[in-house]
N, C-alpha and C positions, 0 to 999 in steps of 0.2 A: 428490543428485548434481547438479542442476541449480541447485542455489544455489551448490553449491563451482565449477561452471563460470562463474556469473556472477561470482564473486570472483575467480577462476582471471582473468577478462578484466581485473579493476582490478590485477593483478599483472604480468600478463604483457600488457597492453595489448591484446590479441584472445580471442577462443572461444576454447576448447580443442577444440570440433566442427566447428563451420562456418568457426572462423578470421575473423571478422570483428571489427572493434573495436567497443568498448562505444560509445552514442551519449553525448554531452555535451549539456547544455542550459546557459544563464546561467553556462557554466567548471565544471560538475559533471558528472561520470562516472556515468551511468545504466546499472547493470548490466541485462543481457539475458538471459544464458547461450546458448540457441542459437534463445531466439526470436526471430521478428521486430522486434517491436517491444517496448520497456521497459513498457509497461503490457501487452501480452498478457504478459509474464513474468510481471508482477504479478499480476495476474487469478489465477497460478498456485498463486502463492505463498498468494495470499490463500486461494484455495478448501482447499489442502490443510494452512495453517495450524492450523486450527479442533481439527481430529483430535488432530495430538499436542498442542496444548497442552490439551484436556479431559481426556486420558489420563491426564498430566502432573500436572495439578491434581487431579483427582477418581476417581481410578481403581487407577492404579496404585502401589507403593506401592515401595522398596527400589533395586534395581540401576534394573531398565528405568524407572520417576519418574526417576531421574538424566539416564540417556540418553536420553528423551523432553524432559525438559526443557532440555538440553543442543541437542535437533534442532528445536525450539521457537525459542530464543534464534538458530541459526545460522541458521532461515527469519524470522525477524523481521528479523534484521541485512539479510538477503539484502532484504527489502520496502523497508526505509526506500532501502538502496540503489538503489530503482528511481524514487525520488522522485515514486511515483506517490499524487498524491494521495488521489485515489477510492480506488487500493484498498487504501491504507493506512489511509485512515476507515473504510471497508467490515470490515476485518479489525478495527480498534478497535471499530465497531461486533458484528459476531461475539462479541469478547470478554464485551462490555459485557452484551450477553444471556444469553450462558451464565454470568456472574456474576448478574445478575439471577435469571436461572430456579433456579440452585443457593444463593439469598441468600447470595453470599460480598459482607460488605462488605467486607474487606480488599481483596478485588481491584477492589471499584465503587471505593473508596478511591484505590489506585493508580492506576485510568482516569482518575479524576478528577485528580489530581496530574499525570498525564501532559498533560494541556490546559494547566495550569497553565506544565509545563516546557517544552513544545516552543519555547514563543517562546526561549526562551532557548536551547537547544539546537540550533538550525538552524546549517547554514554561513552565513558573510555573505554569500555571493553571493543567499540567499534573500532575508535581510533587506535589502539591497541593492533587488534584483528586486519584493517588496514596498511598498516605500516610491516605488520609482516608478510603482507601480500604486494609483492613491488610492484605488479603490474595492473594495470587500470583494468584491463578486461580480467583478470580472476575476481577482483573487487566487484563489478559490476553483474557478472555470469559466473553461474556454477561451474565449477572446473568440469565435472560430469556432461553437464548440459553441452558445453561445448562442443566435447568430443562428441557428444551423438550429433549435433548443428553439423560439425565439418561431416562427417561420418554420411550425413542423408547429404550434405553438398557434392559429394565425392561419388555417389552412388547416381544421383539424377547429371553429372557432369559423362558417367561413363553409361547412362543407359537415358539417354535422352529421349528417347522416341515417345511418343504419346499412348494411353493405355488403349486395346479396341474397346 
């Protein structure tokens, strides 16, 4: 429900709940649905991804494999939507484990090939936004987030001691 709401907003330009519009970043529409922010949706996405697609691949078998793998596909669509990086790795990484642990190489296969295709499959406002970011770690991390990451490294390196 809360993926058809965040599509429901690239249709209808707002929520279907809270009536708010989707946020945009670099001219791209970051679907929500009715949370606050485009990566707590993600966050959502991502945690309850994991379920149906193991279902889907390894479990079930006939009608519900179809309709699992069908509600699979509409929360995946629903993640890239939210152009959130982290927890669209976060979830590629998920995948990659449960392909690991159950050695499907077809599916390591396909994660692999998916690295291969993103560069190509991105909108150009990415690649765009990329190319004016020379270095790998602004692309990947927030320039802000950074500075807080060094900031608490810098702080636990001069006060190491453990709390009572």
């Amino acid at each position: 429900l809360a993926s058809a709401d965040g599509f429901s907003s690239l249709i209808f330009g707002r929520d279907l709940f809270s009536g708010a519009a989707y946020q945009s970043t670099i001219g791209l529409p970051r679907i929500r649905a009715a949370f606050a922010h485009t990566n707590l949706f993600a966050g959502y996405l991502t945690l309850f991804l994991a379920l149906p697609v193991s279902l889907a691949l390894y479990h079930l078998k006939g009608k519900r494999r179809l309709l699992l793998t069908l509600v699979s596909v509409f929360l995946l669509l629903a993640l890239i939507n939210t152009y959130s990086r982290s927890a669209i790795f976060g979830a590629w990484v998920a995948i990659l484990y449960m392909a690991i642990c159950k050695k499907d190489k077809i599916l390591m296969l396909l994660l692999a090939g998916s690295l291969l295709l993103v560069p190509l499959l991105v909108p150009p406002n990415i690649r765009q936004w990329a190319n004016r970011n020379h270095s790998l770690e602004k692309i990947l991390f927030d320039r802000d987030r950074l500075e807080i990451y060094r900031g608490t490294l810098n702080m636990i390196r001069h006060h190491p001691e453990k709390p009572d």
